[in-house]
PDB file of N, CA, C, O and CB in Angstrom:
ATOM      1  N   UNK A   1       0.833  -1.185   0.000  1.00  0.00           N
ATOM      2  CA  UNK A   1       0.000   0.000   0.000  1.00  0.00           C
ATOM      3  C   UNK A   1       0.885   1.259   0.000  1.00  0.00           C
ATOM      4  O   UNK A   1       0.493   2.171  -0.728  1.00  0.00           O
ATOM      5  CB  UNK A   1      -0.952  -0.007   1.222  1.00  0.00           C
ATOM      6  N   UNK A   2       1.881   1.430   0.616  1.00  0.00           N
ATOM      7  CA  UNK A   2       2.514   2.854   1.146  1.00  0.00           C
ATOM      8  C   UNK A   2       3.435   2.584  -0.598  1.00  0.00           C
ATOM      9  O   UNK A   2       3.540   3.584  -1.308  1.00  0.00           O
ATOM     10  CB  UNK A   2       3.738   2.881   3.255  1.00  0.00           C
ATOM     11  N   UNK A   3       3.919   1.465  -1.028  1.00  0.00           N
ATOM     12  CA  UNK A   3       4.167   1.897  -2.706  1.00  0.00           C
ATOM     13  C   UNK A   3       3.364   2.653  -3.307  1.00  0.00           C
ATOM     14  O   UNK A   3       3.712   3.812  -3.531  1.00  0.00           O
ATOM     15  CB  UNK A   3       4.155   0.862  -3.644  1.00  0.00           C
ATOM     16  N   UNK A   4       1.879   2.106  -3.786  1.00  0.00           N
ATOM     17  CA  UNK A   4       1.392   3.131  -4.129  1.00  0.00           C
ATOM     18  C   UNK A   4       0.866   4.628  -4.221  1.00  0.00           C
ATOM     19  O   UNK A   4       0.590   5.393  -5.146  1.00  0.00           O
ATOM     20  CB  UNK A   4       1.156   2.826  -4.161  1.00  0.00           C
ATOM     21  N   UNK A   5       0.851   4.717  -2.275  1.00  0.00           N
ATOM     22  CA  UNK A   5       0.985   5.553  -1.946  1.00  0.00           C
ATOM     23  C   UNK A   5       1.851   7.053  -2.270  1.00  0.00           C
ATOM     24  O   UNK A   5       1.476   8.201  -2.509  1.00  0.00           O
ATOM     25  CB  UNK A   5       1.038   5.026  -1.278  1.00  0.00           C
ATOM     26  N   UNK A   6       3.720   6.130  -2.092  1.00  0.00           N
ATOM     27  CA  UNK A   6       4.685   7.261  -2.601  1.00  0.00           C
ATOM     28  C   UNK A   6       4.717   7.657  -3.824  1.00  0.00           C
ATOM     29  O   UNK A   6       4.940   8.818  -4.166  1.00  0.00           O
ATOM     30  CB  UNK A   6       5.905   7.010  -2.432  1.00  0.00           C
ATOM     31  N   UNK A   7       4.333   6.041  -5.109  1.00  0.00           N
ATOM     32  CA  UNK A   7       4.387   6.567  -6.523  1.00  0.00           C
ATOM     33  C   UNK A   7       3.200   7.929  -6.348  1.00  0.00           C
ATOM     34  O   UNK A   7       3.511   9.055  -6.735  1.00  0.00           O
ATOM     35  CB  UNK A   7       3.884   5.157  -7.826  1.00  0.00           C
ATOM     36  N   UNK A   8       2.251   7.728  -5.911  1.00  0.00           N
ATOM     37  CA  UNK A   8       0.888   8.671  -6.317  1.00  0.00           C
ATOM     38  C   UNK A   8       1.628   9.809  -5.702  1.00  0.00           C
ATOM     39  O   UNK A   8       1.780  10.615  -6.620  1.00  0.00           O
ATOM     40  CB  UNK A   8      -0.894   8.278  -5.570  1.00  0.00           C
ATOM     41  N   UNK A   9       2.120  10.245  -4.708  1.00  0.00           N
ATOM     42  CA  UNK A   9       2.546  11.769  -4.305  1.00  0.00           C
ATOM     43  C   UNK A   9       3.665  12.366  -5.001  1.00  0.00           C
ATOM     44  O   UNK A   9       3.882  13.577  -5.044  1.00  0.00           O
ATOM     45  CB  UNK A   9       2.941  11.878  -2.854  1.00  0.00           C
ATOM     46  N   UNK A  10       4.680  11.060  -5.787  1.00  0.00           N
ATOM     47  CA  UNK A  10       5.502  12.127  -6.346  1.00  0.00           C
ATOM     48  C   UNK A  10       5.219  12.156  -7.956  1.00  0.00           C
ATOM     49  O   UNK A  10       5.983  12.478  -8.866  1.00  0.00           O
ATOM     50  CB  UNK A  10       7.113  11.854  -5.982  1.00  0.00           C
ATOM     51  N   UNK A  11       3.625  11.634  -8.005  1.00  0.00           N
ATOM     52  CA  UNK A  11       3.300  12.166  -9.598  1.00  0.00           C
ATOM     53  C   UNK A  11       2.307  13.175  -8.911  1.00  0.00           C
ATOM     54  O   UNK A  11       1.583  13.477  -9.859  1.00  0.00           O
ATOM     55  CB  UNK A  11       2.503  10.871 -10.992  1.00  0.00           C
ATOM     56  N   UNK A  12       1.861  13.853  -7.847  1.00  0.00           N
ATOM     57  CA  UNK A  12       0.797  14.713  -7.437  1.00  0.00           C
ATOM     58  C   UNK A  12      -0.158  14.495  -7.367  1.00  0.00           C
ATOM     59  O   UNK A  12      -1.047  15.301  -7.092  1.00  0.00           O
ATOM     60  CB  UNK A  12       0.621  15.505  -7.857  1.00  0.00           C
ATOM     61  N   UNK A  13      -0.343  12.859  -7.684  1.00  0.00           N
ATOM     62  CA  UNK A  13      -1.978  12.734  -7.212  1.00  0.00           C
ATOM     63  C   UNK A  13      -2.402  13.020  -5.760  1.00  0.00           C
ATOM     64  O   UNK A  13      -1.868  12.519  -4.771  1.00  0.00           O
ATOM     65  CB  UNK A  13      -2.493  11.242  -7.426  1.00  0.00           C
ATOM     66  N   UNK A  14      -3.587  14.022  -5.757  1.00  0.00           N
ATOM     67  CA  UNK A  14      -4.376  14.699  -4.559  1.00  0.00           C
ATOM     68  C   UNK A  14      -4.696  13.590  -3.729  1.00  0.00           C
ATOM     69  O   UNK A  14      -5.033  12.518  -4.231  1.00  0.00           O
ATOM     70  CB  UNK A  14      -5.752  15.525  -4.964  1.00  0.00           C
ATOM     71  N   UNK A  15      -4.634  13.721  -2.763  1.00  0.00           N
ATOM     72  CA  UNK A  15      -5.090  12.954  -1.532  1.00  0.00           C
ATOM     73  C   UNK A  15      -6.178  12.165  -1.925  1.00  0.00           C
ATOM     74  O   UNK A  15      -6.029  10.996  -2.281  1.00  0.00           O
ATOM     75  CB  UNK A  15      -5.502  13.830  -0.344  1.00  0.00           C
ATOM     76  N   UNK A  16      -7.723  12.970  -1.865  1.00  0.00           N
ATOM     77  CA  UNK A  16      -8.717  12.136  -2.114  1.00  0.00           C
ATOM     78  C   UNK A  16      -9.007  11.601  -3.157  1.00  0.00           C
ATOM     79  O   UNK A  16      -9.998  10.870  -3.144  1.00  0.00           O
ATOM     80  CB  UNK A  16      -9.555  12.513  -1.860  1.00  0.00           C
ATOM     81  N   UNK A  17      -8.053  11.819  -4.750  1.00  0.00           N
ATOM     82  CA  UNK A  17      -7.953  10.959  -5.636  1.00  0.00           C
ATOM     83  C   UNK A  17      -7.434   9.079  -5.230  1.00  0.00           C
ATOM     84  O   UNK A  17      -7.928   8.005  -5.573  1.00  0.00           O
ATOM     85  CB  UNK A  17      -7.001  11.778  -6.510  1.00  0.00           C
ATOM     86  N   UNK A  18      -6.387   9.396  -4.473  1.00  0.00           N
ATOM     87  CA  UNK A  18      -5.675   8.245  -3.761  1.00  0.00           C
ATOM     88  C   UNK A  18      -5.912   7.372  -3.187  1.00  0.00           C
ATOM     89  O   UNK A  18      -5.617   6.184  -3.320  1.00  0.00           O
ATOM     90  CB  UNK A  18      -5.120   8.400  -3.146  1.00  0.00           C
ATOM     91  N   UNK A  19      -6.771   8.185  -2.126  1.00  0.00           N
ATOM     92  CA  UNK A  19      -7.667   7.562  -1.059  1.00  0.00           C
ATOM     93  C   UNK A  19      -8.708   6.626  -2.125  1.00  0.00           C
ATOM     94  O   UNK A  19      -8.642   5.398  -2.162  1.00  0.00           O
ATOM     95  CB  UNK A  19      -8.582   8.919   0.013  1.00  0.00           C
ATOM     96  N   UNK A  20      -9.516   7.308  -2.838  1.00  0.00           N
ATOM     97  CA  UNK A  20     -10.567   6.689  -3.498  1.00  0.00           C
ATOM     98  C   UNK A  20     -10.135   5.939  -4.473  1.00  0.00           C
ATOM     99  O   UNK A  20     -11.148   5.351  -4.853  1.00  0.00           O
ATOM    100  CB  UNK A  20     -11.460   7.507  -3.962  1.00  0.00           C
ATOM    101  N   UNK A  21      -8.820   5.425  -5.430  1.00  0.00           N
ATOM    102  CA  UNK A  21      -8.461   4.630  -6.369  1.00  0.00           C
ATOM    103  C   UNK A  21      -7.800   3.288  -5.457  1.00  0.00           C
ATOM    104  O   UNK A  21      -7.948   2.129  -5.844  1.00  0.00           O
ATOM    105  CB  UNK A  21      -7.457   5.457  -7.422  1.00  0.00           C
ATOM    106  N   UNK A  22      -7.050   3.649  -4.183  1.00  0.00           N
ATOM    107  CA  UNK A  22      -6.954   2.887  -3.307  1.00  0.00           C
ATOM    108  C   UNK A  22      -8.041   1.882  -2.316  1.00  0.00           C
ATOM    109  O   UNK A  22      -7.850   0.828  -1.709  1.00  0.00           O
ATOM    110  CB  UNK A  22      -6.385   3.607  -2.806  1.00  0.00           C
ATOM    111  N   UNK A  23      -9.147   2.691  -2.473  1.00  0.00           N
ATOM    112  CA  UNK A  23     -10.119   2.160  -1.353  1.00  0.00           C
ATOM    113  C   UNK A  23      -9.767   2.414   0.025  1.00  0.00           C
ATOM    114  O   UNK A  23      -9.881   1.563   0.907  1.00  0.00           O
ATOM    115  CB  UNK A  23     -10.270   0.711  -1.427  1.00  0.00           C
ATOM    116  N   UNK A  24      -9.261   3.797   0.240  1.00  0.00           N
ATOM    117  CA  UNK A  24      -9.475   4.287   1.957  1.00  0.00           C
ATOM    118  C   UNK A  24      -9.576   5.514   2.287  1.00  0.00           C
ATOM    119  O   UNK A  24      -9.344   6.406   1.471  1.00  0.00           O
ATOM    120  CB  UNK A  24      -8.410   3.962   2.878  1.00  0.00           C
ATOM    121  N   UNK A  25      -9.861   5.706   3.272  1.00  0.00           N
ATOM    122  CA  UNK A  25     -10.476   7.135   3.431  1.00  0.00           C
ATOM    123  C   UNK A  25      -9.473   7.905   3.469  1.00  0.00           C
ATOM    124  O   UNK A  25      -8.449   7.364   3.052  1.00  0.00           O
ATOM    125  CB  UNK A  25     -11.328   7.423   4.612  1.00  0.00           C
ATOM    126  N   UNK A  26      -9.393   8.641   3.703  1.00  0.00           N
ATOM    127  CA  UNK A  26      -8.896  10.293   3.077  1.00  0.00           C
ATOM    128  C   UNK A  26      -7.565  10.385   4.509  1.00  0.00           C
ATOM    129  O   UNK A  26      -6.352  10.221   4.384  1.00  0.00           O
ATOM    130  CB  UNK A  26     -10.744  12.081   3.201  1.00  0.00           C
ATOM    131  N   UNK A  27      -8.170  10.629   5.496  1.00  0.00           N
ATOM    132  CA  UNK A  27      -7.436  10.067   6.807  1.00  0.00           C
ATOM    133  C   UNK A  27      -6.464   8.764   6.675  1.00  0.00           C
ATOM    134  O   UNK A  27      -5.353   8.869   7.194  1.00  0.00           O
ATOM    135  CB  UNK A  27      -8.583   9.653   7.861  1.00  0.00           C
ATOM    136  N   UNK A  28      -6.754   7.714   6.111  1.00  0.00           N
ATOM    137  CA  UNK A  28      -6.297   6.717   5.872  1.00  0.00           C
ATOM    138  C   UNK A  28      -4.747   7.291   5.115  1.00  0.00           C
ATOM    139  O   UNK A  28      -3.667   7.352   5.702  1.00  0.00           O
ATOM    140  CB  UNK A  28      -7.394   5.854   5.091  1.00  0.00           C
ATOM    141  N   UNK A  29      -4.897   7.507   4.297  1.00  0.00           N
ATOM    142  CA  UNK A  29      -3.790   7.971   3.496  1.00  0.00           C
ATOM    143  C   UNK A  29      -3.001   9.131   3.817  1.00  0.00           C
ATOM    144  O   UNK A  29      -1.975   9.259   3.148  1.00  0.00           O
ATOM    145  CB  UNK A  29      -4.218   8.182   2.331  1.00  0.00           C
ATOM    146  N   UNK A  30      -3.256  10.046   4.728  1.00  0.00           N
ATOM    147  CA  UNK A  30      -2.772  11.314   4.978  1.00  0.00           C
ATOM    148  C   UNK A  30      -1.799  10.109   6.507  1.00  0.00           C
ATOM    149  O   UNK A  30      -0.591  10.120   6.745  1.00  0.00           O
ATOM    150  CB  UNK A  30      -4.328  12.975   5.352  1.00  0.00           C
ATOM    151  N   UNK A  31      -2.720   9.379   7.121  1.00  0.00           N
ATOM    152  CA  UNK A  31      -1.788   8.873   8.274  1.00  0.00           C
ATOM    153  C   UNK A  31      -0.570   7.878   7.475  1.00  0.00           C
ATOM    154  O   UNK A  31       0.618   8.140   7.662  1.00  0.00           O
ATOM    155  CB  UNK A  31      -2.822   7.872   9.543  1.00  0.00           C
ATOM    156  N   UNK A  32      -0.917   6.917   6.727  1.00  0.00           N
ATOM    157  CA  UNK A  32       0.277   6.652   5.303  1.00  0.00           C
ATOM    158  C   UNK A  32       1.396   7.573   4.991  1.00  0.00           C
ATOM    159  O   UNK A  32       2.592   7.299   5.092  1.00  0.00           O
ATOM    160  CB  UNK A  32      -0.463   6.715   3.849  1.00  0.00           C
ATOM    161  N   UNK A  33       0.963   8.513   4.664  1.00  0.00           N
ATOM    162  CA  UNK A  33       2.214   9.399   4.405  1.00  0.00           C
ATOM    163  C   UNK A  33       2.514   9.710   5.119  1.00  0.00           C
ATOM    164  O   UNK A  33       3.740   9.762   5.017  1.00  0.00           O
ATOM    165  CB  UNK A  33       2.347  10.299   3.799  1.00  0.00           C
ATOM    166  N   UNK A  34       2.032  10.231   6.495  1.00  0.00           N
ATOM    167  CA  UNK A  34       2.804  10.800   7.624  1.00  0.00           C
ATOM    168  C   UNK A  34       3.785   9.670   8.530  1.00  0.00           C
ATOM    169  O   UNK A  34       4.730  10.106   9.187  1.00  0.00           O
ATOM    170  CB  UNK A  34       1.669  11.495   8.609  1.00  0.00           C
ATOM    171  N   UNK A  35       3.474   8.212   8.500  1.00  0.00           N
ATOM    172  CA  UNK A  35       4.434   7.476   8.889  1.00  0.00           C
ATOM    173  C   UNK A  35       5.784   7.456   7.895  1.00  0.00           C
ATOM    174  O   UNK A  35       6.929   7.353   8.335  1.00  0.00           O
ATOM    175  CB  UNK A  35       3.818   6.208   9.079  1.00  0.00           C
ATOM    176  N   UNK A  36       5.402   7.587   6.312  1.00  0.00           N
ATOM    177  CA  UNK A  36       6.718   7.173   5.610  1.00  0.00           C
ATOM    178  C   UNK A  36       7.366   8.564   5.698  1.00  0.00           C
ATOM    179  O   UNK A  36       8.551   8.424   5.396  1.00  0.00           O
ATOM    180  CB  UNK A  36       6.567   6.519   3.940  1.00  0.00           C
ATOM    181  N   UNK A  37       7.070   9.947   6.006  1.00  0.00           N
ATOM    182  CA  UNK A  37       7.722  11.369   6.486  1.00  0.00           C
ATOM    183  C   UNK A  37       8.332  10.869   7.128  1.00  0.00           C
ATOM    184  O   UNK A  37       9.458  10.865   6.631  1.00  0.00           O
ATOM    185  CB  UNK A  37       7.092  12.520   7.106  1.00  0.00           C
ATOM    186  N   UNK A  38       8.313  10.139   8.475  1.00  0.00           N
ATOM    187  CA  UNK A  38       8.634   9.936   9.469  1.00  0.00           C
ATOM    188  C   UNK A  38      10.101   9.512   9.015  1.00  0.00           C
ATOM    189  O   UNK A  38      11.185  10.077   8.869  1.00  0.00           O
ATOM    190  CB  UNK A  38       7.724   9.114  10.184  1.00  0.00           C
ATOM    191  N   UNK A  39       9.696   8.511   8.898  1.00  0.00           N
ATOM    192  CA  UNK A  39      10.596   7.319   8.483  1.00  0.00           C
ATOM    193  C   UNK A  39      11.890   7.775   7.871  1.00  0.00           C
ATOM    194  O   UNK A  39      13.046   7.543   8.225  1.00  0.00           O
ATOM    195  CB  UNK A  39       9.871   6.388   7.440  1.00  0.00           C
ATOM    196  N   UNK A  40      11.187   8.827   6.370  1.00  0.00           N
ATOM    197  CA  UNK A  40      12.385   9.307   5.646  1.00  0.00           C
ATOM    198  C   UNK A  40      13.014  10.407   6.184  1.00  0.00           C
ATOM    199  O   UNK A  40      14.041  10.897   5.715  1.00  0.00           O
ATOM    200  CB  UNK A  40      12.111   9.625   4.352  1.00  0.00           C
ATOM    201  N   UNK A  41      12.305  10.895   7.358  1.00  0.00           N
ATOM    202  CA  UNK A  41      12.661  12.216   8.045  1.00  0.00           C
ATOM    203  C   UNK A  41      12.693  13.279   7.427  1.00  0.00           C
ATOM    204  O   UNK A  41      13.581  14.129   7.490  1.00  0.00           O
ATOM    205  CB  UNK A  41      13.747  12.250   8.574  1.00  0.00           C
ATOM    206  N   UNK A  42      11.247  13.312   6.472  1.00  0.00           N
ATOM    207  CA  UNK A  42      11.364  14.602   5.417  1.00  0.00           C
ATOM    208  C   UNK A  42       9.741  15.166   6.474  1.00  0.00           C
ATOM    209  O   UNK A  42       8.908  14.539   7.129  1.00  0.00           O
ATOM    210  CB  UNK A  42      11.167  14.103   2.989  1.00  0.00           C
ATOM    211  N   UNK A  43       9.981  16.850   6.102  1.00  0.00           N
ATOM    212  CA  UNK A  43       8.828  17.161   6.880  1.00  0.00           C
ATOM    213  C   UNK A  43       8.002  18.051   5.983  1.00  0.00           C
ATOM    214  O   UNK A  43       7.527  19.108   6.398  1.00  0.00           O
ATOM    215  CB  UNK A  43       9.186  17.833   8.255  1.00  0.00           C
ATOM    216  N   UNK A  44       7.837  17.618   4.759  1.00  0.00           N
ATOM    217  CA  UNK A  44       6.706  17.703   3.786  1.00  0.00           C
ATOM    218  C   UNK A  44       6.396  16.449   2.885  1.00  0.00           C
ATOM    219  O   UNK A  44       6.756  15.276   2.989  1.00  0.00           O
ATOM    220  CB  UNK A  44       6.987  18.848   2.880  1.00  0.00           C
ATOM    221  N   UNK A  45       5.849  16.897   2.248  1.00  0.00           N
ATOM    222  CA  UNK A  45       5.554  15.787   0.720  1.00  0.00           C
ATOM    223  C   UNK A  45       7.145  15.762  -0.085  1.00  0.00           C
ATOM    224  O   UNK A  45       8.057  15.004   0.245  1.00  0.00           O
ATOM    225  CB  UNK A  45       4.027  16.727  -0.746  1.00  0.00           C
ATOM    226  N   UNK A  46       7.223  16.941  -1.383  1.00  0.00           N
ATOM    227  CA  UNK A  46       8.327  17.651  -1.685  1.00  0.00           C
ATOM    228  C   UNK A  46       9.670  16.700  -1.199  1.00  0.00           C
ATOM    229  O   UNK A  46      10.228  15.902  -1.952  1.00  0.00           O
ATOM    230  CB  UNK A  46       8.195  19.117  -0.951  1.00  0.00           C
ATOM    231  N   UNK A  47      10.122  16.995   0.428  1.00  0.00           N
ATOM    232  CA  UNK A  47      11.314  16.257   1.335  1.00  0.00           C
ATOM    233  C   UNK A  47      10.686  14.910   0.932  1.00  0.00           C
ATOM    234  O   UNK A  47      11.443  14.319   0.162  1.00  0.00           O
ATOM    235  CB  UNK A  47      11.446  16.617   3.273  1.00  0.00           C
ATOM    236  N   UNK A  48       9.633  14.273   1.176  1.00  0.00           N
ATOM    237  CA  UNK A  48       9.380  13.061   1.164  1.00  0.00           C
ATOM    238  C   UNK A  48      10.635  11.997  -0.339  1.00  0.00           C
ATOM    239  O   UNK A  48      11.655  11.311  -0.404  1.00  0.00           O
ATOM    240  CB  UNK A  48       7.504  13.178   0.927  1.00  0.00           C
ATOM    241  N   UNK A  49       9.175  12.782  -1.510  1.00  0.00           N
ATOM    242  CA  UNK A  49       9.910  12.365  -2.596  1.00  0.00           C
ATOM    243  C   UNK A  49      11.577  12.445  -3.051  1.00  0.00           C
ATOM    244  O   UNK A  49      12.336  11.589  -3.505  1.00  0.00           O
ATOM    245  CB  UNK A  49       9.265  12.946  -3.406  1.00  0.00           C
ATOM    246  N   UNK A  50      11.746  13.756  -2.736  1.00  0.00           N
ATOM    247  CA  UNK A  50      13.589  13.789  -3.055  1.00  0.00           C
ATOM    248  C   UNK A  50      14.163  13.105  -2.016  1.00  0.00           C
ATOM    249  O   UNK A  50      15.261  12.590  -2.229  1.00  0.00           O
ATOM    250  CB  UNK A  50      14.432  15.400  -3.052  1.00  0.00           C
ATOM    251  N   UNK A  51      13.742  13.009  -1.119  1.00  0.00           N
ATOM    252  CA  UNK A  51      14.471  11.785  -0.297  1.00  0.00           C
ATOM    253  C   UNK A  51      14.390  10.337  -0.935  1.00  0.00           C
ATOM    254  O   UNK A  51      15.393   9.738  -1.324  1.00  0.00           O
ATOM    255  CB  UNK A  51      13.781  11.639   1.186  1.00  0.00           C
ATOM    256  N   UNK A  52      13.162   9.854  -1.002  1.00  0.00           N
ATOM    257  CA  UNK A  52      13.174   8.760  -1.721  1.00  0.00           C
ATOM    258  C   UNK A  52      14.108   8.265  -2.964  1.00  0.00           C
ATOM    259  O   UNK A  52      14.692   7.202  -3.175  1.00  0.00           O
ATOM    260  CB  UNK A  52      12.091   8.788  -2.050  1.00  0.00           C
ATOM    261  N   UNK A  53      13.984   9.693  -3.826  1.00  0.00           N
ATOM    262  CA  UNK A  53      14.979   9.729  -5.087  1.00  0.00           C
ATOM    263  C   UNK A  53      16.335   9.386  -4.648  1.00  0.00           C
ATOM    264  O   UNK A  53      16.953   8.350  -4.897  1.00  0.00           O
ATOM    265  CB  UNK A  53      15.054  11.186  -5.813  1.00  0.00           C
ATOM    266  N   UNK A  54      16.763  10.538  -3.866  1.00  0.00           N
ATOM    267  CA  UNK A  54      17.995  10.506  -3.211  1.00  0.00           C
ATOM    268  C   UNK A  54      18.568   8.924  -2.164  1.00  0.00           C
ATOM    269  O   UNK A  54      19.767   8.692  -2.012  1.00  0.00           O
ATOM    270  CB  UNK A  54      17.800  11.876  -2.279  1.00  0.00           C
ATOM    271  N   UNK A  55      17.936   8.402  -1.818  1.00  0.00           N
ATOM    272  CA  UNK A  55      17.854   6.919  -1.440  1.00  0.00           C
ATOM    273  C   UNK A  55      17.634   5.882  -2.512  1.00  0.00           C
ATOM    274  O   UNK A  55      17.398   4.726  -2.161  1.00  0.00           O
ATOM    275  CB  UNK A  55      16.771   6.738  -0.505  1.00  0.00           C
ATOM    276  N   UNK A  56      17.683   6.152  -3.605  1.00  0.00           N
ATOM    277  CA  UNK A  56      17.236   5.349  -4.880  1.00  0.00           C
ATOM    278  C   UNK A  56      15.979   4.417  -4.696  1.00  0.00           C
ATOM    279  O   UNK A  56      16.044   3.276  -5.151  1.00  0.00           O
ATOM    280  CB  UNK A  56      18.440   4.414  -5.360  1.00  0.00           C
ATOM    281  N   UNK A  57      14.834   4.844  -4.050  1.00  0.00           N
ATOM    282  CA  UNK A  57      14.125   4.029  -3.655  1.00  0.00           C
ATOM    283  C   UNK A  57      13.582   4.179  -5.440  1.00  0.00           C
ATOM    284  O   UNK A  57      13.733   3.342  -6.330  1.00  0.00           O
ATOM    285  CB  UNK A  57      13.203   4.348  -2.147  1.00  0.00           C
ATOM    286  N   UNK A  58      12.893   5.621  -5.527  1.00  0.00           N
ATOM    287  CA  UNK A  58      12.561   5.849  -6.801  1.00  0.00           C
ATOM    288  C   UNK A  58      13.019   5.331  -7.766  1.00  0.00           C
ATOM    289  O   UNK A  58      14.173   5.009  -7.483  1.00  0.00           O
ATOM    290  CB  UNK A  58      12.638   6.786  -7.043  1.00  0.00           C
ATOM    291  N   UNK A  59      12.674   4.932  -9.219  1.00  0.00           N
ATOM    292  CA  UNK A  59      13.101   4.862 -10.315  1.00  0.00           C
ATOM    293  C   UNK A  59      13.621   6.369 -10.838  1.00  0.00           C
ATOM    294  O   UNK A  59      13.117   7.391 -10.371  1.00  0.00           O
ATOM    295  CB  UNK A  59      12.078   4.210 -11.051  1.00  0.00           C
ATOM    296  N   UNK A  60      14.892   6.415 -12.057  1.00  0.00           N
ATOM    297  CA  UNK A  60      15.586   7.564 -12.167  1.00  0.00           C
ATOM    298  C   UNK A  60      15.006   7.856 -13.655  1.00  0.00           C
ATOM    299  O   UNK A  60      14.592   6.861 -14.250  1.00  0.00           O
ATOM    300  CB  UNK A  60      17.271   7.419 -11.931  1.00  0.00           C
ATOM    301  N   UNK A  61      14.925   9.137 -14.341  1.00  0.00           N
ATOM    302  CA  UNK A  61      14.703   8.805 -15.661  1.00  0.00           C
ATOM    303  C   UNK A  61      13.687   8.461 -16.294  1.00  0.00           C
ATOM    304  O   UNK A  61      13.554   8.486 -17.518  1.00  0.00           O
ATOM    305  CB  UNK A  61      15.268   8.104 -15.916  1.00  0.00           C
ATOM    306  N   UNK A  62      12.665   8.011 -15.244  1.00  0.00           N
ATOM    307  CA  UNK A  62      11.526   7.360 -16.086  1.00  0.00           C
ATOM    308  C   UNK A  62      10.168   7.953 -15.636  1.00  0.00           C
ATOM    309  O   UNK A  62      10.064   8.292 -14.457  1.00  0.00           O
ATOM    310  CB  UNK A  62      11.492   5.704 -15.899  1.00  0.00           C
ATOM    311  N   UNK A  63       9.386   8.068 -16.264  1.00  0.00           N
ATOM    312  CA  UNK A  63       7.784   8.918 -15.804  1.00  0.00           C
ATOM    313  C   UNK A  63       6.815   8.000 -16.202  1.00  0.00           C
ATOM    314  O   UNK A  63       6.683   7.574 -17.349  1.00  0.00           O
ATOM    315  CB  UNK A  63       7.349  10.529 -16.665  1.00  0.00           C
ATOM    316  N   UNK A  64       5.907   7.601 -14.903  1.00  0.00           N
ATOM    317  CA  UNK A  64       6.137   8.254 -13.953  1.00  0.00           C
ATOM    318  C   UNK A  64       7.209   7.427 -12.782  1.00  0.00           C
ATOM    319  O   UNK A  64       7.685   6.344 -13.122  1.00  0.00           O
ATOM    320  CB  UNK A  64       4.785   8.636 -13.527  1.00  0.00           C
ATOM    321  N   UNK A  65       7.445   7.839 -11.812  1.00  0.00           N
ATOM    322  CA  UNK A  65       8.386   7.116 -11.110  1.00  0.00           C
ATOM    323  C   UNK A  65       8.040   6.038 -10.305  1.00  0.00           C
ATOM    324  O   UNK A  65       7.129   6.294  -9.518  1.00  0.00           O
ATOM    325  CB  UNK A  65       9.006   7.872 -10.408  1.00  0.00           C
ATOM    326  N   UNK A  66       8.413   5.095 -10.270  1.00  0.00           N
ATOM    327  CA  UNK A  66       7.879   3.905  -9.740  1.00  0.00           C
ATOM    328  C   UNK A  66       9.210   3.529  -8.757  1.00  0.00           C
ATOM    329  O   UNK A  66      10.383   3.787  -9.023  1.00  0.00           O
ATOM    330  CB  UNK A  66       7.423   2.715 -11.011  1.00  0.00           C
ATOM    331  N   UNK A  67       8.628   2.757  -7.387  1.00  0.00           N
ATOM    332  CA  UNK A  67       9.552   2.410  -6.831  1.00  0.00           C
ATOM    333  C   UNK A  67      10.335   0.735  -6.880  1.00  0.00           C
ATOM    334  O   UNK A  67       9.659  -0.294  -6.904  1.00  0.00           O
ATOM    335  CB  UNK A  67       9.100   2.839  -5.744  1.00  0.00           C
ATOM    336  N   UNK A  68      11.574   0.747  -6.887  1.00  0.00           N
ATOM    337  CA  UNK A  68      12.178  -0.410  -7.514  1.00  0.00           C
ATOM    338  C   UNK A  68      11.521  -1.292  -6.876  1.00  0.00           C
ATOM    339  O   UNK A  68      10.687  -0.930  -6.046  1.00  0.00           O
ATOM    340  CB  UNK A  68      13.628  -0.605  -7.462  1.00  0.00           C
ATOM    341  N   UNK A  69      11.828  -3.048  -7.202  1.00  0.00           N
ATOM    342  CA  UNK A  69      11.841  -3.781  -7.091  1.00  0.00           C
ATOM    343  C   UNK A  69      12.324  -4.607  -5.771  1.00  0.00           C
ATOM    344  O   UNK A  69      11.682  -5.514  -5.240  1.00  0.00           O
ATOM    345  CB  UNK A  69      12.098  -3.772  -7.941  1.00  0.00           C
ATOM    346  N   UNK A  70      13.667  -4.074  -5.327  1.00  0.00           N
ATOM    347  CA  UNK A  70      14.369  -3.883  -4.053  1.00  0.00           C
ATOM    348  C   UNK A  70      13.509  -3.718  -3.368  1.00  0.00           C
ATOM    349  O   UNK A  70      13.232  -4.533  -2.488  1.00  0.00           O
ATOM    350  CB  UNK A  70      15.279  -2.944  -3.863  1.00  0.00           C
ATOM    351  N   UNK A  71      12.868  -2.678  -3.556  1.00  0.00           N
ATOM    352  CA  UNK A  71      12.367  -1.790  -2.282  1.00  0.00           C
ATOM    353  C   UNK A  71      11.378  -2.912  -2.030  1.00  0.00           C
ATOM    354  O   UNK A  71      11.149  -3.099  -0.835  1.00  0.00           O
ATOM    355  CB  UNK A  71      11.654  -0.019  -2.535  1.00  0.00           C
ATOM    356  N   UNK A  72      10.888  -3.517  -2.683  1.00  0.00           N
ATOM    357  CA  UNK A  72       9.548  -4.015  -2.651  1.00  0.00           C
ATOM    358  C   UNK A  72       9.416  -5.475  -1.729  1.00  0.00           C
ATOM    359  O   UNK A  72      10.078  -6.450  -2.085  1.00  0.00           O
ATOM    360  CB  UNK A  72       9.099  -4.227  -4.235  1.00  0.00           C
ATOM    361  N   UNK A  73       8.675  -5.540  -0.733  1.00  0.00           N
ATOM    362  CA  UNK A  73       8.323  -7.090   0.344  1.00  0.00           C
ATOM    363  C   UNK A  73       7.918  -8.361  -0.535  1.00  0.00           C
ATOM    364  O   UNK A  73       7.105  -8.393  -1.458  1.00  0.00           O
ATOM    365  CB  UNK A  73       6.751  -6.850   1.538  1.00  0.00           C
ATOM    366  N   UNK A  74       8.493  -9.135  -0.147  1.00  0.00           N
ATOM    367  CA  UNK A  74       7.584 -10.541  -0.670  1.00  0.00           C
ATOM    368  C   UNK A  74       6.464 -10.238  -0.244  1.00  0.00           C
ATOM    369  O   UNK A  74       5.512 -10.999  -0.418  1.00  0.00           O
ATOM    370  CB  UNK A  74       7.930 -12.070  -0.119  1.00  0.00           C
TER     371      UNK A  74
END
């Protein structure tokens, strides 16, 4: 979930677009991103994504950005 999550914020999809293509409420997803802030220790959206980039979580080069494979749980 929080994959789709980060791809959708660093292409700008709006919150309640997210929430609703995801299936959760609006809250649901705003508490989502505020744990992976945490995490990346960025204290916006903006910090979020260039952190991610900057951690190569992101894909480089490619639109829209998807997060690798690595990153990703069985």
């Amino acid at each position: 979930m929080d994959v789709r999550i980060l791809e959708g914020v660093a292409v700008g999809t709006p919150t309640v677009r997210l929430a609703a293509s995801l299936y959760l409420s609006r809250q649901g997803v705003e508490y989502r991103i505020g744990l992976m802030m945490r995490h990346f220790q960025a204290t916006n959206r903006a910090a979020l994504i260039s952190r991610a980039h900057s951690l190569g979580v992101l894909s480089v080069g490619a639109w829209p950005p998807r997060v690798l494979p690595e990153f990703l749980e069985p």
